[in-house]
C-alpha positions, 0 to 999 in steps of 0.5 A: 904710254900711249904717246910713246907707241904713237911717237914709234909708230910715227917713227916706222911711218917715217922708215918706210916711206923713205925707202919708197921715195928713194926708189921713185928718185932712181926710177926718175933718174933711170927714166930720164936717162934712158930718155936721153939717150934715146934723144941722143940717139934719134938726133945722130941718126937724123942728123945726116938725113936732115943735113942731106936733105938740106944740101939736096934742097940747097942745090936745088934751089941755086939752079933755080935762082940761077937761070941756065946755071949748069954748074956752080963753086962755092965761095967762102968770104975770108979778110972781106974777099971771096975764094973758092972754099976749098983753097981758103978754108981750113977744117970746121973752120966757120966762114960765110958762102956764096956760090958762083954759077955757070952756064953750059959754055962754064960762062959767068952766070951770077952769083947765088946768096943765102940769107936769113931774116926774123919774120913775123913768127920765126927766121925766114931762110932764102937764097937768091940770084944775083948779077952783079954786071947790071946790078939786079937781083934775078932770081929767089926761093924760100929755104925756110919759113915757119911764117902763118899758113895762109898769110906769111907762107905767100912769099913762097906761094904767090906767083906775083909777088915772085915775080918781083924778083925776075930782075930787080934792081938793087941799086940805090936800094930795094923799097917795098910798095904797096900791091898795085903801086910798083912804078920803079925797077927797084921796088917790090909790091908788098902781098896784099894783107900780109905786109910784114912778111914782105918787109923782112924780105925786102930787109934781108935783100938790102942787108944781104947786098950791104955784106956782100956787094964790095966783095963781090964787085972786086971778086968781078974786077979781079977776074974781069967776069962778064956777061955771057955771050949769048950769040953762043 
C-alpha cells in the first residue's frame, strides 16, 4: 500500500515540475528573443553613424597622406585597371578602390591606398600616399589598429618612425632596419622593442604595391599624368 501512495506521489511530483520547466523554456525563448531584437536594433541604428564615421575618417586621412591635396576621385580596379568608380561599377557590386588626388590647379598629385595586415593582435587598417612618377611612397595613417597600448600602438604615435614614409622609395622593395641603421632611401627603421608591428606594415606596404603598382603605372601612361608644376 504504501508504495503505491509513494509510486503516485512521485508521479504528481513528476506533473508539477513539468509545467515549471516549460514555463523556464518560454521565458528563455521570450528573453532571447527580445535580446535579439534589441541587438538588431542597436546595429540598424549605429550602422550608419559608424559608416559616417568612417567615411569622415577616410577622407580625412586621404588629404593627409596627400600633400597639398584639394580634391580627390575614386577609382575601382575592374579587369586589372583602374576607372572612376562611378563609370565602371555597378550597384552593390564589390570591387577594390584607390583614390586619386589633386592640387588647387586640379593637377595630379599621387595616389591614396587603403591597406590592411594582421598585426601582433588583430588587423592593422592604413592608407598611404603614393607617387608613382618617382616611385615613392609619401605619405601614411593608421585607419585602424587594435595593436597593445604602449607598444604596438607606435606605429600611429611615434613621430620617427612616421617619418619613414615622407618619401620612401619602394622600388626594388621596402625593407625593415633596425632603429638607427637605416642607410638606403627604401628602408624603414623598425621602432625599438616593438618590431612585429613594424613588419607588418613593412609587409602590407610591399603587398599593397604588388596588387596595385602594374595597374597604376598604365593608369599613369593612359592619362600621361605628371608632376605637378610647381612654378605655378
Amino acid at each position: 500500500m504504501n508504495k503505491t501512495l509513494d509510486i503516485e506521489n512521485s508521479n504528481i511530483d513528476m506533473e508539477e515540475k513539468e509545467p515549471s520547466s516549460f514555463k523556464l523554456i518560454i521565458a528563455l525563448a521570450i528573453a532571447g528573443l527580445l535580446s535579439g531584437f534589441v541587438l538588431v536594433g542597436t546595429y540598424i541604428y549605429t550602422k550608419p553613424l559608424i559608416d559616417a564615421n568612417k567615411a569622415k575618417a577616410l577622407q580625412e586621412a586621404i588629404f593627409k597622406v596627400l600633400s597639398d591635396c584639394d580634391s580627390y576621385e575614386e577609382l575601382s580596379l575592374i579587369n586589372g585597371e583602374l576607372i572612376l568608380s562611378e563609370k565602371g561599377t555597378k550597384a552593390n557590386e564589390e570591387v577594390k578602390k584607390i583614390f586619386i588626388g589633386y592640387n588647387k590647379n586640379k593637377e595630379f598629385i599621387g595616389f591614396a591606398i587603403p591597406g590592411a595586415e594582421p598585426g601582433f593582435q588583430d588587423i592593422i587598417g592604413v592608407i598611404f600616399g603614393y607617387d608613382p612618377i618617382n616611385k615613392k611612397i609619401i605619405g601614411f595613417e593608421v585607419l585602424e589598429s587594435k595593436e597593445t597600448p604602449g607598444l604596438g600602438d607606435k606605429i600611429f604615435k611615434d613621430l620617427p618612425f612616421q617619418e619613414n614614409f615622407k618619401a620612401l622609395n619602394v622600388e626594388p622593395e621596402i625593407l625593415i632596419v633596425k632603429n638607427g641603421l637605416k642607410s638606403n632611401t627604401n628602408e624603414v627603421e623598425a621602432i625599438t622593442g616593438e618590431t612585429i608591428s613594424s613588419k607588418a606594415i613593412v609587409r602590407l606596404l610591399n603587398n599593397s604595391m604588388n596588387e596595385w603598382k602594374e595597374a597604376i603605372d598604365k593608369y599613369v601612361e593612359k592619362n600621361k599624368l605628371k608632376e605637378p608644376n610647381i612654378n605655378e
